[in-house]
C-alpha positions in Angstrom: -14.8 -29.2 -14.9 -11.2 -30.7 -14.6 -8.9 -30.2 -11.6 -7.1 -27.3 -13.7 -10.4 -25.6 -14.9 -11.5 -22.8 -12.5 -14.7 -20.2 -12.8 -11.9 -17.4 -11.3 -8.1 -17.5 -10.8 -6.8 -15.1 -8.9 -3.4 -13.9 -9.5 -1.8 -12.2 -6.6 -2.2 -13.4 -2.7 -1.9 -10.0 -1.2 -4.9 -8.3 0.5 -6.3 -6.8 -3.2 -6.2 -10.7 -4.5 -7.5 -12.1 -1.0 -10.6 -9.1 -0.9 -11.3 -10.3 -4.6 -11.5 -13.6 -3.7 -13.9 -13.2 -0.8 -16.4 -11.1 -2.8 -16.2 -13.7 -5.7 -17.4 -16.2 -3.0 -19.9 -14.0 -1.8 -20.9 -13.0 -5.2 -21.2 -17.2 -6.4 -20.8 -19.1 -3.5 -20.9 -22.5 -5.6 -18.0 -21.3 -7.6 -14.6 -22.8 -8.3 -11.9 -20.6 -7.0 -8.2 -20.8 -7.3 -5.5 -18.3 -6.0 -2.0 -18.4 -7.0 0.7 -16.6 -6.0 4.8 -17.3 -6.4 5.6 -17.1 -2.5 5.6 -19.4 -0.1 3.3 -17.4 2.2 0.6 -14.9 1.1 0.9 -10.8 2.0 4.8 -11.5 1.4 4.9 -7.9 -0.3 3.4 -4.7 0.1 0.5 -6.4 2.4 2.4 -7.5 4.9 5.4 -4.9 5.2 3.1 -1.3 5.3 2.4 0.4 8.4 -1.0 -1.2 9.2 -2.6 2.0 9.0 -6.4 2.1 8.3 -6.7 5.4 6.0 -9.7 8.3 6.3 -9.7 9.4 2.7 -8.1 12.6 3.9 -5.6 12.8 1.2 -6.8 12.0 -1.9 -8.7 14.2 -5.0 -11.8 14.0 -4.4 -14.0 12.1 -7.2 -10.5 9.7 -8.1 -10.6 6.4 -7.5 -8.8 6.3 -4.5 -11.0 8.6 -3.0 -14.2 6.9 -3.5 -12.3 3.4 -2.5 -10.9 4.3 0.4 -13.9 5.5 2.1 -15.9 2.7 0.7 -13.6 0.6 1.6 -12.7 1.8 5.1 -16.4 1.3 6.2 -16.3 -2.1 4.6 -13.1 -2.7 6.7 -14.4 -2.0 9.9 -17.5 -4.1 9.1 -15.1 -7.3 8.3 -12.9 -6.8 11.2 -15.9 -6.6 13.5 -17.9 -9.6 12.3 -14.4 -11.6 12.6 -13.1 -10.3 15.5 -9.8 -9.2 14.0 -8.3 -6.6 16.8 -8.1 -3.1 14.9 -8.3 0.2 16.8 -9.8 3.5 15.5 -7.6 5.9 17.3 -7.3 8.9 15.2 -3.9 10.7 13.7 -2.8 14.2 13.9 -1.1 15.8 10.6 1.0 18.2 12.2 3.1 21.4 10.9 6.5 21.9 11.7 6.9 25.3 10.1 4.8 28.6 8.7 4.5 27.0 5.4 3.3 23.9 6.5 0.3 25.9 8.1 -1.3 26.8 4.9 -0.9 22.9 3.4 -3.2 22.4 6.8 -6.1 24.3 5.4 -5.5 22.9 2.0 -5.6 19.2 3.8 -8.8 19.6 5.9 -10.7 21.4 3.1 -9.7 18.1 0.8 -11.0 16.0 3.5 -14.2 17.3 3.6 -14.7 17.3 0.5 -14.2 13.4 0.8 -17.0 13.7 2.8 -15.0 13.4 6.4 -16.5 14.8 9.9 -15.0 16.3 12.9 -11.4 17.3 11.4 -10.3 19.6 14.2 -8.1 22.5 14.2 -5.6 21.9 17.3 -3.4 25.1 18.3 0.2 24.6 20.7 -1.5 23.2 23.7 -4.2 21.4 22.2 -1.7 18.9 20.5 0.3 18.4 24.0 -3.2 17.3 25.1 -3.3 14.3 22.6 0.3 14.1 22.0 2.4 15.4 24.8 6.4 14.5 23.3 4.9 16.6 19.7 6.3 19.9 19.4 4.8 21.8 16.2 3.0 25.2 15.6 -0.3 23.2 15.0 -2.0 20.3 13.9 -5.1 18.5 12.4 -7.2 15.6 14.4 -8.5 13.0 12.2 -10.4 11.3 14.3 -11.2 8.1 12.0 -7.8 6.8 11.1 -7.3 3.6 12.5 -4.6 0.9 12.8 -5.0 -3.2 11.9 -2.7 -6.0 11.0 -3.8 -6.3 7.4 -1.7 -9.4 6.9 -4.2 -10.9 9.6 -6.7 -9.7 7.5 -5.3 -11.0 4.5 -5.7 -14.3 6.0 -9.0 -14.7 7.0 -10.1 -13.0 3.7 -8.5 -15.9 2.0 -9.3 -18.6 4.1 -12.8 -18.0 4.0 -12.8 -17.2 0.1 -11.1 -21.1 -0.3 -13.9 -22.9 1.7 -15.7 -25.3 0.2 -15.0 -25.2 -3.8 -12.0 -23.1 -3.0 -7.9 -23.6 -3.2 -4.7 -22.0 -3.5 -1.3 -22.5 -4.5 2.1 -20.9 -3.4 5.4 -20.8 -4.6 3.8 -20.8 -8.3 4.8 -18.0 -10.8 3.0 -17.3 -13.7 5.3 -17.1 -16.3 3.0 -16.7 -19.6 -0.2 -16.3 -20.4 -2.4 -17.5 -23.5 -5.8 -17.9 -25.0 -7.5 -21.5 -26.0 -10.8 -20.9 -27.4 -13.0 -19.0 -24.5 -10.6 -19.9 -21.8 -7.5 -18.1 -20.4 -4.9 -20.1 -19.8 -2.0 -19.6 -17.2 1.2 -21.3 -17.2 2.7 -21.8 -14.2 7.0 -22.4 -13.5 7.4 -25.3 -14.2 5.3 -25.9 -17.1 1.7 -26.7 -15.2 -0.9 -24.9 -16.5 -4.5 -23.7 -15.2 -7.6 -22.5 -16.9 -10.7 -20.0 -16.5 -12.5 -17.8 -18.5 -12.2 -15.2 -15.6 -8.7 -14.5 -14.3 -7.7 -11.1 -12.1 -4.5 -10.1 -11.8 -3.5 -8.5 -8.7 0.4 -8.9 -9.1 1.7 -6.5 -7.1 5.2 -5.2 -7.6 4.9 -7.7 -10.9 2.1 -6.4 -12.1 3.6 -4.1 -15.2 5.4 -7.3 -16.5 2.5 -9.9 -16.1 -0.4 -7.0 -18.4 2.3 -6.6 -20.9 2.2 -10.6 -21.8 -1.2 -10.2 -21.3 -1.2 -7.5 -24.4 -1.3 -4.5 -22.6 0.7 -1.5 -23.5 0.0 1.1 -20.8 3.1 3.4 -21.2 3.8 3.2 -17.6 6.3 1.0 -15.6 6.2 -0.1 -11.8 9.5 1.6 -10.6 10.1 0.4 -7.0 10.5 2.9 -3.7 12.1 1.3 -0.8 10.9 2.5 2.4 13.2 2.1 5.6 11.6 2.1 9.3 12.9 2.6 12.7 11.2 1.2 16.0 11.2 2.8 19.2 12.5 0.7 21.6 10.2 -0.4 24.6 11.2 2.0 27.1 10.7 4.9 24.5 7.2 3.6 23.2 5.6 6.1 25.8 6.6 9.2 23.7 4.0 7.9 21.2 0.3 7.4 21.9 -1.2 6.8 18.6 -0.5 8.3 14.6 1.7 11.4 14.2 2.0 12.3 10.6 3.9 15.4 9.3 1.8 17.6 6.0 3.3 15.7 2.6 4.9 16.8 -0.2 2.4 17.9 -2.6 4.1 16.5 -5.4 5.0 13.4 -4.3 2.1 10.3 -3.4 4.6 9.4 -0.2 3.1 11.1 3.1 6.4 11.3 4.8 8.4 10.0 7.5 5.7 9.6 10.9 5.1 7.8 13.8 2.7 4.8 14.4 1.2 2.6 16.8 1.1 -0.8 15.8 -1.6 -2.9 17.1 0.7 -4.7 19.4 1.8 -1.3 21.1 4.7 -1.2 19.3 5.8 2.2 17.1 7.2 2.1 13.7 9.0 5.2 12.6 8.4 6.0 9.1 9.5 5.5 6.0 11.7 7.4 4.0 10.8 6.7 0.1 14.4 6.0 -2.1 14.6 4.2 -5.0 14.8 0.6 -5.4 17.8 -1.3 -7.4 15.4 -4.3 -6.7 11.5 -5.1 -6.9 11.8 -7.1 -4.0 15.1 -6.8 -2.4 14.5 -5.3 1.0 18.0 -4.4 2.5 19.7 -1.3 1.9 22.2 -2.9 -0.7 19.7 -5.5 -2.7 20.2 -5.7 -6.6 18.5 -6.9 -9.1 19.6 -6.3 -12.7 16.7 -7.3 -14.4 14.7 -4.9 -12.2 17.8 -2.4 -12.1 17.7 -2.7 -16.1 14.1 -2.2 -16.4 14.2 1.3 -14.3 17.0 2.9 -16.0 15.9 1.9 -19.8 12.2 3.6 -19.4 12.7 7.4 -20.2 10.3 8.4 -16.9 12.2 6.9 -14.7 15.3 9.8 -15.6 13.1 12.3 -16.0 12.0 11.6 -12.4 15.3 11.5 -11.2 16.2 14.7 -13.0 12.9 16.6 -11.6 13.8 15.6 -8.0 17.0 15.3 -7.6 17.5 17.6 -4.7 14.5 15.1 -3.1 15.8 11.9 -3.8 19.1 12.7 -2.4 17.6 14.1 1.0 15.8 10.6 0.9 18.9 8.3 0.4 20.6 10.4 3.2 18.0 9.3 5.7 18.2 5.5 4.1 22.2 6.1 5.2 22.6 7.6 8.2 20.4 6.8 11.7 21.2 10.5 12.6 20.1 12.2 9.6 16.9 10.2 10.7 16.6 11.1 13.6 17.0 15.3 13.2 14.0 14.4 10.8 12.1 12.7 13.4 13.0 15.6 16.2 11.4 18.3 14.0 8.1 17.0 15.6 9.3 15.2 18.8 12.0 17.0 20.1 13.0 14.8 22.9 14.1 11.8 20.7 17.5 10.3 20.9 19.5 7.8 18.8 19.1 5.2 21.8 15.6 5.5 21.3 15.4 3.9 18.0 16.6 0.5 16.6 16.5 -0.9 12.9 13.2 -1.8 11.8 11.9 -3.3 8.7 12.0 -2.3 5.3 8.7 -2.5 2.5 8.8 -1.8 -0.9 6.3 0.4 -2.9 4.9 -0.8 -5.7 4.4 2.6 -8.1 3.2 3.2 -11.4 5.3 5.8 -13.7 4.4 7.3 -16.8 6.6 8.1 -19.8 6.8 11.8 -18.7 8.7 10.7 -14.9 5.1 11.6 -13.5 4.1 9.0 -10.6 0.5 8.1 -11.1 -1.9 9.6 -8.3 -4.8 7.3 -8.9 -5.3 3.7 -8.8 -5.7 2.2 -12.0 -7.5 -1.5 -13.3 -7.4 -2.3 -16.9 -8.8 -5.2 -19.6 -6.3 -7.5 -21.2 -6.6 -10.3 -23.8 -7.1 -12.7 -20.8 -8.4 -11.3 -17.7 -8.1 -8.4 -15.3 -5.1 -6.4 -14.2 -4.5 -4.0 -11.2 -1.8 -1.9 -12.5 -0.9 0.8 -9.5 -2.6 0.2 -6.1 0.2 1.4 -3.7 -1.5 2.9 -0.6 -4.7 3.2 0.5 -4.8 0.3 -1.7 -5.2 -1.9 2.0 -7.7 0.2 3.3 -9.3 0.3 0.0 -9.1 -3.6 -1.1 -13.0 -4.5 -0.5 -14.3 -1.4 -2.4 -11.4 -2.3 -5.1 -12.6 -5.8 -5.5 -15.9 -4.4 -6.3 -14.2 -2.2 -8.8 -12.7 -5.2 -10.0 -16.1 -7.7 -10.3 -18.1 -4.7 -11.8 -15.7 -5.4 -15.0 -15.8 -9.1 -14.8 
């Protein structure tokens, strides 16, 4: 076996591409691993700009793939920050409602969660949220007592670093740019015109991922249509108002779980993020453009029938991407006490989201077979929390 002859390549350093990695080296710990991915630092994307939450399984239909991931994959989580001493905390998240309609989507939430087979989802009246929460002003709320927080671009990390020892390496700033077949090999070419070669190649691309399966002769119907998410932080001397995870109830129809406070692992607290769309894959300001991305939005026939569905919704999001106060009446319909000088300008992340011909965003994750390897086609979250039990997804159709 040459230098470019690998028994996997893995496209894709974020966390899905890093947990695949680490179970091929479990799996065939004398293999030849590569990982390539076209930054200059892996979890550049959707890995290393989320809000480091580690999900129940709350959400999700039960007996999708997301389901049955995400509680895999959570326990498998835990496991791997444990044995690696990666700080993560399980400190639970309340899914509050503001209003008399959001009281019924309660019911609806906790009977989905135990149906994902989750414990000790409590009812909380008035009073019994000030108890946990004591700046959250709603009618009522849900406890989830298993949500959790991590830095998953830590995790990222040591998933790669231990997938590379021994027969293992990696390259950055290398895009794959074609794809072809040479007998029982797969062969990628890189920028650049180098080229490497395995008969087993997984593509976990990311916010590319639609573009990379359709060279790889897949024709799915579906295109990755980017949502930019903006966040505010609260500022140090405001951080008190927040103990741990305050989510609103979603939007049924949409796979975005709203604007909500969290804890970060280093006691900081993200608010957010809205969900607008993106005139860039990975432009991350307010005002990035891309017009090959741009191009590829508006020429798909979902992505206006999206637009024309939601209208009313989109517009409500772009307002809060525009205007700090708009935010902030959003954020004061569960903590009332908030002021503009509490929050500053956070980050931005971008969400990488699968949309069919019809403008319907898919709910569930979904892997598919080209001509030359593997593809993970729409993982936007729990995909972190998931990423072990995806990688066994993954190997399981190796």
């Amino acid at each position: 076996m040459n230098e470019s002859t690998f028994d996997f390549i893995i496209v894709g350093g974020g966390i899905i591409g890093a947990s695949t990695a680490f179970k091929l080296r479990k799996k065939n710990p004398k293999s030849k691993i590569l990982i390539i991915d076209k930054e200059s630092q892996f979890a550049s994307h959707q890995t290393g700009r989320n809000s480091g939450v580690i999900h129940s399984g709350l959400y999700y239909k039960p007996g999708s793939i997301k389901a049955k991931t995400c509680i895999l994959g959570y326990h498998q989580l835990v496991e791997f920050c444990n044995k690696q001493n990666i700080e993560f905390d399980i400190c639970g998240k309340i899914v509050v409602a503001k209003n008399d309609s959001d009281l019924t989507q309660l019911n609806s939430i906790a009977l989905r969660g135990a149906e994902n087979g989750l414990s000790n989802i409590r009812f909380l009246q008035k009073n019994e949220v000030k108890k946990i929460e004591p700046f959250v002003d709603v009618k009522a709320a849900l406890h989830i007592p298993q949500t959790g927080i991590v830095n998953y671009s830590e995790v990222c990390e040591r998933l790669i670093s231990l997938a590379i020892e021994k027969r293992g390496s990696f390259r950055l700033n290398s895009e794959v740019i074609d794809l072809n077949r040479m007998g029982s090999m797969g062969a990628i070419r890189l920028k650049g015109n180098k080229h490497f070669y395995s008969e087993k190649i997984i593509f976990c691309a990311g916010l590319q991922s639609d573009r990379i399966a359709k060279i790889d002769g897949i024709n799915e119907k579906i295109r990755i249509v980017p949502f930019r998410g903006d966040y505010y932080k609260l500022k140090n001397e405001s951080r008190f108002k927040v103990r741990n995870l305050i989510y609103p109830v979603p939007d049924p129809k949409f796979p975005f779980l709203g604007v909500h406070f969290t804890r970060m692992v280093d006691s900081s607290v993200e608010c957010g993020p809205n969900a607008v769309f993106s005139f860039s894959r990975e432009g991350y300001s307010k005002t990035s453009f891309n017009y090959k991305d741009f191009y590829n939005s508006l020429t798909f026939k979902g992505t206006w029938k999206l637009f024309q569905e939601n209208f009313s919704y989109g517009l409500k999001e772009y307002e809060l991407a525009f205007s700090k106060k708009k935010y902030l009446i959003e954020l004061q319909k569960i903590i009332p006490s908030l002021e503009l000088s509490d929050l500053i300008p956070g980050r931005s992340g971008i969400r990488a989201q699968a949309l069919d011909a019809e403008g319907k965003l898919l709910d569930d994750f979904l892997i598919r077979k080209g001509e030359i390897g593997i593809h993970v086609m729409n993982a936007p979250s729990p995909a972190a929390t998931a990423s072990l039990a995806i990688a066994d997804e993954i190997l399981s159709k190796l």
